[in-house]
C-alpha positions as CSV (number, residue, x, y, z in Angstrom):
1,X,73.4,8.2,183.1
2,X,74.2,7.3,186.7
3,X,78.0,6.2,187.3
4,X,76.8,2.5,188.3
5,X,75.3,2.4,184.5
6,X,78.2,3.9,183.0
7,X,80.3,1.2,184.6
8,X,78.1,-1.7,184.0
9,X,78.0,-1.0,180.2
10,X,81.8,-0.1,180.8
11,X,82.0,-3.8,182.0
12,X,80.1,-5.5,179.1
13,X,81.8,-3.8,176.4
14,X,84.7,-4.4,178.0
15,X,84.3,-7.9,178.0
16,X,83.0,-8.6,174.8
17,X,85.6,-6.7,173.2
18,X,88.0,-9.5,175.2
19,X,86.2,-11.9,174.5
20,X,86.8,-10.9,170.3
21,X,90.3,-10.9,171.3
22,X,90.8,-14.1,172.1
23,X,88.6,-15.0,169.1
24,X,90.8,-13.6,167.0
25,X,93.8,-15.1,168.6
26,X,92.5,-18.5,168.2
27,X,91.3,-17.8,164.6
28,X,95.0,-16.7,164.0
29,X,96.5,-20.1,165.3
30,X,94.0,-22.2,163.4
31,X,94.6,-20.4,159.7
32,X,98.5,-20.5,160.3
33,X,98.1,-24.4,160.7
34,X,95.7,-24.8,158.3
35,X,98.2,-22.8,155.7
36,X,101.4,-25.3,157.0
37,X,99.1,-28.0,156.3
38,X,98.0,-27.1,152.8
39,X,98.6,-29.1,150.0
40,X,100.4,-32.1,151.7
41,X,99.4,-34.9,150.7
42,X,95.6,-33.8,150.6
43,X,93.0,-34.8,147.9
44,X,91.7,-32.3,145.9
45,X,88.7,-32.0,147.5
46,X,90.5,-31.6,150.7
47,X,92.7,-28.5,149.6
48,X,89.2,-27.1,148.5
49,X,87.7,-27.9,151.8
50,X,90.8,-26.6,153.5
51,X,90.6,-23.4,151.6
52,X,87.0,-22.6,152.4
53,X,87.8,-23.1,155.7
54,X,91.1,-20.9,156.1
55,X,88.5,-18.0,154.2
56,X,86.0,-18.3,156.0
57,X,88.1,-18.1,159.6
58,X,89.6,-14.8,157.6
59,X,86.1,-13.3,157.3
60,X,85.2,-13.8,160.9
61,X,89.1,-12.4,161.4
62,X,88.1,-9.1,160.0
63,X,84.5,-9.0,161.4
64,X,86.2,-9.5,165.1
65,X,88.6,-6.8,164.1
66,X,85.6,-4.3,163.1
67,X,84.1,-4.8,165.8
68,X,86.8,-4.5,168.1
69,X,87.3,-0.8,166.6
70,X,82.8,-0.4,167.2
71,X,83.7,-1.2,170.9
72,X,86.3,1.3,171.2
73,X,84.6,4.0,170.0
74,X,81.8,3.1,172.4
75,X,84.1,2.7,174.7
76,X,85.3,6.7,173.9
77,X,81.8,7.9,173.8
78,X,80.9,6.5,177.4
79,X,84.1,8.3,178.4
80,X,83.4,11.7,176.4
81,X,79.2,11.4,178.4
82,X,78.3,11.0,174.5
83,X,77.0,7.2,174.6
84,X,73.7,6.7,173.9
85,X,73.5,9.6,172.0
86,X,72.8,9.0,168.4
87,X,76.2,10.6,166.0
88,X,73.9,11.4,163.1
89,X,70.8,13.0,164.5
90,X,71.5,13.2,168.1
91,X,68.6,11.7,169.6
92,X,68.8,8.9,172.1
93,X,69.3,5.6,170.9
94,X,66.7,3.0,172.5
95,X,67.8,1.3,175.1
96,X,66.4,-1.9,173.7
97,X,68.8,-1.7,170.5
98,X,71.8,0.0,173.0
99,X,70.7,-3.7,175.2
100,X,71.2,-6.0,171.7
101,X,74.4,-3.9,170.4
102,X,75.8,-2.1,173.5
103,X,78.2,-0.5,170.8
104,X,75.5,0.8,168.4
105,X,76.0,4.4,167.4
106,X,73.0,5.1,165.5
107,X,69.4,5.3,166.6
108,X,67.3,2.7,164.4
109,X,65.9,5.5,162.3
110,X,69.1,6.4,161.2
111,X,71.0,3.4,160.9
112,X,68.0,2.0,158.6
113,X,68.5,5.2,156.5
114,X,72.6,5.0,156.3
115,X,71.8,1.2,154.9
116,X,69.2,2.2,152.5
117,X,72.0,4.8,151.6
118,X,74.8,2.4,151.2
119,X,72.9,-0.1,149.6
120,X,71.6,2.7,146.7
């Protein structure tokens, strides 16, 4: 991989993990005033509504978070002249899926098979 390649995917990963970032930091302001707001005053329904809501802005909390941790090992692999390189079987990953999920560290093959694995 040539060293404008290296620093365009450098770039993009490098963004996107920012751009989770700042996700997160707004996903943090919203749940703690959605928590000082519970239960004043609301209508049932309301505190139900408000609860889904405050859980569901937890779940994309945690998926920012993981992926934040996928983008810095990607990050470590472009710098160790591993990206690319599948972790399990060591074959290439496509550049097409390494395109879609710049921070993919399985080929296809074997991510299908560690799914199939976790799923069993």
């Amino acid at each position: 991989m040539d060293s404008n390649t290296r620093e365009a995917i450098r770039l993009q990963l490098e963004q996107e993990r920012a751009d989770l970032a700042a996700q997160i930091d707004t996903l943090t302001v919203v749940n703690t005033d959605q928590e000082n707001d519970a239960g004043v005053g609301n209508h049932l329904a309301d505190d139900a509504s408000d609860l889904f809501l405050r859980e569901r802005d937890m779940a994309l909390h945690g998926n920012a978070e993981e992926l934040i941790g996928q983008i810095d090992a990607a990050l470590q692999r472009l710098d160790a002249g591993t990206y690319g390189m599948c972790a399990r079987c060591g074959q290439p990953i496509d550049a097409a899926r390494l395109e879609a999920l710049p921070y993919a560290e399985f080929c296809i093959t074997c991510q299908a098979i560690i799914e199939r694995e976790r799923a069993a």
